[in-house]
NUDREN-516972 format. One line per 5 residues: for each residue x, y, z of N, C-alpha, C. Coordinates in Angstrom, 2 decimals. Layout:
X/Y/Z/X/Y/Z/X/Y/Z ~ ...
END
This chain:
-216.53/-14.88/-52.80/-217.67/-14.10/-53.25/-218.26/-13.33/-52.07 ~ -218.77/-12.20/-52.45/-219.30/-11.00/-51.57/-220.39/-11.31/-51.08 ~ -221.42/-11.09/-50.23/-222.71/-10.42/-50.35/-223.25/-9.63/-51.37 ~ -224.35/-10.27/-51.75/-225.00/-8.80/-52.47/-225.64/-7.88/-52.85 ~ -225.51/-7.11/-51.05/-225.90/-5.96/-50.59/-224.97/-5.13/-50.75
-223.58/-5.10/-51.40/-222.37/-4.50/-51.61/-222.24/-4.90/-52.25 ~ -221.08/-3.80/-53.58/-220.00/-4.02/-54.33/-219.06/-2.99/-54.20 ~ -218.15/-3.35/-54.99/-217.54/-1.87/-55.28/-217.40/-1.65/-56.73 ~ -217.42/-0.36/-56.63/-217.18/0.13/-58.57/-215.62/1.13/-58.04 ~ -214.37/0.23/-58.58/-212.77/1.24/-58.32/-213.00/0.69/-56.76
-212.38/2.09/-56.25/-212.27/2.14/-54.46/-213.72/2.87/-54.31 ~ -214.73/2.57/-54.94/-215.79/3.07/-53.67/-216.87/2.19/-53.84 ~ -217.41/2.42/-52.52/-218.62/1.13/-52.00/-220.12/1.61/-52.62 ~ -220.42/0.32/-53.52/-222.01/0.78/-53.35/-222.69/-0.19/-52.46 ~ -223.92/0.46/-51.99/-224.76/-0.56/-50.90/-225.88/-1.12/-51.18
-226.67/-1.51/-50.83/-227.58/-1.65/-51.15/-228.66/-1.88/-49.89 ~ -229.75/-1.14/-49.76/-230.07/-0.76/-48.28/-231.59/-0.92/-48.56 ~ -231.91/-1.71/-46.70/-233.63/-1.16/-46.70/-233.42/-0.50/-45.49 ~ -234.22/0.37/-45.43/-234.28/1.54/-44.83/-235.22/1.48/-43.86 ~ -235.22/1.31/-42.42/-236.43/1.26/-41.79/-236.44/2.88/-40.59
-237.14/4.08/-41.45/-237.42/5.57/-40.10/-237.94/5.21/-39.04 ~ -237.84/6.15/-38.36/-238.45/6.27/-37.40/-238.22/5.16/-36.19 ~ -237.18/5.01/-36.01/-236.09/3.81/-35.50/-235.73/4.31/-33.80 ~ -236.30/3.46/-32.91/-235.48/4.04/-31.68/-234.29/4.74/-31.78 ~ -233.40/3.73/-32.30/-232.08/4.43/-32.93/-231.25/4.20/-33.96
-230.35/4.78/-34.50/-229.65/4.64/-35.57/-228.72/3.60/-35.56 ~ -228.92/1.69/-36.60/-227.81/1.15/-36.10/-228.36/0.18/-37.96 ~ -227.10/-0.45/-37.78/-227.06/-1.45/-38.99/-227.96/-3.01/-37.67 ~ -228.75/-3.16/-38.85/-229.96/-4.56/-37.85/-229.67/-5.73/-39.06 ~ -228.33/-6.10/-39.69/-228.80/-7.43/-40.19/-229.07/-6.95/-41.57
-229.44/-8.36/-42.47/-229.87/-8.38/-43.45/-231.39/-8.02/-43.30 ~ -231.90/-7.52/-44.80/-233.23/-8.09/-45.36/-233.66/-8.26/-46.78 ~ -233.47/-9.73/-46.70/-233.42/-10.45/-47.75/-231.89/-10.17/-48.71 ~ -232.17/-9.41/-49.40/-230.44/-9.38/-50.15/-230.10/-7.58/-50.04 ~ -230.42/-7.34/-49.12/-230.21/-6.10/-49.02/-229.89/-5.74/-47.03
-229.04/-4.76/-46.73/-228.64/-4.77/-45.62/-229.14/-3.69/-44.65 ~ -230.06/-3.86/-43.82/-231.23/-3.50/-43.23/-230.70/-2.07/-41.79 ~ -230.42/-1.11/-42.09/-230.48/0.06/-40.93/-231.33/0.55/-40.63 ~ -231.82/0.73/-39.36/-232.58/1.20/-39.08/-232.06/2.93/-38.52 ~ -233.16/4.03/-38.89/-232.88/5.39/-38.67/-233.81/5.89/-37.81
-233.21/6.65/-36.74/-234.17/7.46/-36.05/-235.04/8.31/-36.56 ~ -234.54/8.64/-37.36/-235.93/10.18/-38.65/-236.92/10.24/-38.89 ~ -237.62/10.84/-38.85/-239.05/10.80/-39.25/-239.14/10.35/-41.02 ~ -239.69/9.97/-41.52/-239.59/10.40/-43.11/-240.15/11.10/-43.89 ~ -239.93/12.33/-43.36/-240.22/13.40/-44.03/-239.21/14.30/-44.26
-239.85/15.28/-45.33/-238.85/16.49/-45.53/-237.30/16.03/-46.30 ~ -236.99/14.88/-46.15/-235.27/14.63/-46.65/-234.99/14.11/-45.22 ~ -235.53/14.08/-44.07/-235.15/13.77/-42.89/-234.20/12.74/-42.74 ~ -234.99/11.41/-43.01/-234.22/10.58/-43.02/-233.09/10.37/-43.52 ~ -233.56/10.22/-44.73/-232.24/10.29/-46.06/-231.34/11.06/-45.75
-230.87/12.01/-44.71/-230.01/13.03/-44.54/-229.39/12.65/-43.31 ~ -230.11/11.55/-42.19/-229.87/11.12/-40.89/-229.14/10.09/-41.53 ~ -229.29/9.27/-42.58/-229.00/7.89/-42.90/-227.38/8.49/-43.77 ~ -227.55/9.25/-44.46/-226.14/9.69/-44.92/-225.05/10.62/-43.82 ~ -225.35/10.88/-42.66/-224.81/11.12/-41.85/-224.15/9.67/-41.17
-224.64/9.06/-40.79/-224.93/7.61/-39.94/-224.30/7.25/-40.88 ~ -223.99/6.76/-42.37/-223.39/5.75/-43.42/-221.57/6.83/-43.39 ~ -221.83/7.91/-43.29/-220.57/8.63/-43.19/-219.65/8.13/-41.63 ~ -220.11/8.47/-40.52/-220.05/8.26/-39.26/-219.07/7.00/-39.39 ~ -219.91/5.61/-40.09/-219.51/4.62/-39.60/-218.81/3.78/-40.71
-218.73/4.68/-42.18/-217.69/4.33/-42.90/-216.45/5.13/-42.67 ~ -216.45/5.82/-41.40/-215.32/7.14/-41.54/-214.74/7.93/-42.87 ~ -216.06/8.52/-43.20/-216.09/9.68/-44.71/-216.81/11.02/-44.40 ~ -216.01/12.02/-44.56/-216.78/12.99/-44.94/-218.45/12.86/-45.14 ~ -219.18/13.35/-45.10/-220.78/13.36/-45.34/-220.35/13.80/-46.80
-219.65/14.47/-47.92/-219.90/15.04/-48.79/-219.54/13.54/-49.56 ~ -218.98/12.67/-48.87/-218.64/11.52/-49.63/-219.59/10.48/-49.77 ~ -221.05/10.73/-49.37/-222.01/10.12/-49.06/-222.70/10.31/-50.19 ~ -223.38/9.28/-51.14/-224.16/9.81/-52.21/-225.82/8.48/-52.23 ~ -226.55/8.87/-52.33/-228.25/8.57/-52.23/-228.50/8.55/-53.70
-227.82/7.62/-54.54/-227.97/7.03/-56.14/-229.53/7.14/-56.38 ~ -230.54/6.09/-55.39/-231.78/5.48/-56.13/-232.50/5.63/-54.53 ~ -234.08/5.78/-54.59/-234.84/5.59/-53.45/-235.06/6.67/-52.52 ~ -234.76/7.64/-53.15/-235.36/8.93/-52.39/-236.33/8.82/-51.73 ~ -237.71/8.39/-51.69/-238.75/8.45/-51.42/-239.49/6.92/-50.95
-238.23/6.11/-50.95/-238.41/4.51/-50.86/-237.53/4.13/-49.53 ~ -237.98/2.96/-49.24/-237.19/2.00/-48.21/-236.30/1.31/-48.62 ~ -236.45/0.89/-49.99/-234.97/0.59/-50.64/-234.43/1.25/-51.30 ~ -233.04/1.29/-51.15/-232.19/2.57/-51.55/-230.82/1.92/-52.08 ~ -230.26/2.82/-53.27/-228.57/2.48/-53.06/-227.48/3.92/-52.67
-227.00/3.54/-52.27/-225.84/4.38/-51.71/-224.15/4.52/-52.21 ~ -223.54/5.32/-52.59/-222.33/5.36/-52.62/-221.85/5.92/-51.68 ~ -220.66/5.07/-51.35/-219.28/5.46/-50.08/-218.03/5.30/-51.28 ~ -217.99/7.06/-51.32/-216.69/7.27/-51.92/-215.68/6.80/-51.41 ~ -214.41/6.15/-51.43/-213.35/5.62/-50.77/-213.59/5.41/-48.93
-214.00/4.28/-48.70/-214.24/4.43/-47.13/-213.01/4.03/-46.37 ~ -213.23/4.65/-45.63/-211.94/4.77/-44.45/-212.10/3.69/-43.67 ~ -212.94/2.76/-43.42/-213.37/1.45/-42.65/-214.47/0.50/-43.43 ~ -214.58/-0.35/-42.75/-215.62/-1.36/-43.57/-216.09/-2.10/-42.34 ~ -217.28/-2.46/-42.79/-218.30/-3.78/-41.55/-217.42/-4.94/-41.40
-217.63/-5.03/-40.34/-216.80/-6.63/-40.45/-217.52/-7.36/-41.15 ~ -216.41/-8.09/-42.03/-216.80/-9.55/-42.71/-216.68/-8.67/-43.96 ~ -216.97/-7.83/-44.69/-216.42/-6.69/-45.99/-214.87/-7.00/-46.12 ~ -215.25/-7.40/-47.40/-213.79/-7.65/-48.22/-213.74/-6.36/-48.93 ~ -212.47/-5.49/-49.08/-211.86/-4.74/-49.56/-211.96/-4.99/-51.07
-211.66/-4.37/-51.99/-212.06/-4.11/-53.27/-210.77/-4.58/-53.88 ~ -210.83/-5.16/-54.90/-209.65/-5.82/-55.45/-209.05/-5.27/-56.65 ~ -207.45/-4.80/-56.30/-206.73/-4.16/-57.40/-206.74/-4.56/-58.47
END
């Protein structure tokens, strides 16, 4: 059994994220609570973040940014995310089962 701050729906990842802006810097910090905690440099404004954080979720799933999708939490600290087919995974992420 997974975590469940992740699943997958097919080959792509959903996440499940709290979101902490305005972050010295951009890094995955751990859980919080059942959700998996990055922190973003961005201000949160404008789309800032949300646009730093789908860069950063692209970066380090090795995907395209267009493969990056912001489902729920636009305007929130908790968010879900789709990673269309990712090219890597966090350690300890089990791969999606045929």
């Amino acid at each position: 059994m997974h975590p469940s701050w992740y699943q997958w729906d097919g080959s792509d990842l959903l996440l499940a994220l709290h979101v902490q802006p305005g972050a010295k810097t951009d890094r995955v910090d751990g859980l919080h609570g059942d959700r998996l905690k990055v922190r973003i440099s961005a201000a949160p404004a404008d789309g800032r973040a949300n646009l730093q954080l789908a860069g950063f979720l692209a970066g380090l799933f090795e995907v395209p940014l267009r493969q990056v999708t912001l489902l729920s939490g636009q305007s929130s600290r908790s968010k879900r995310v789709r990673i269309v087919r990712p090219g890597k995974l966090l350690p300890g992420m089990t791969p999606p089962v045929d």
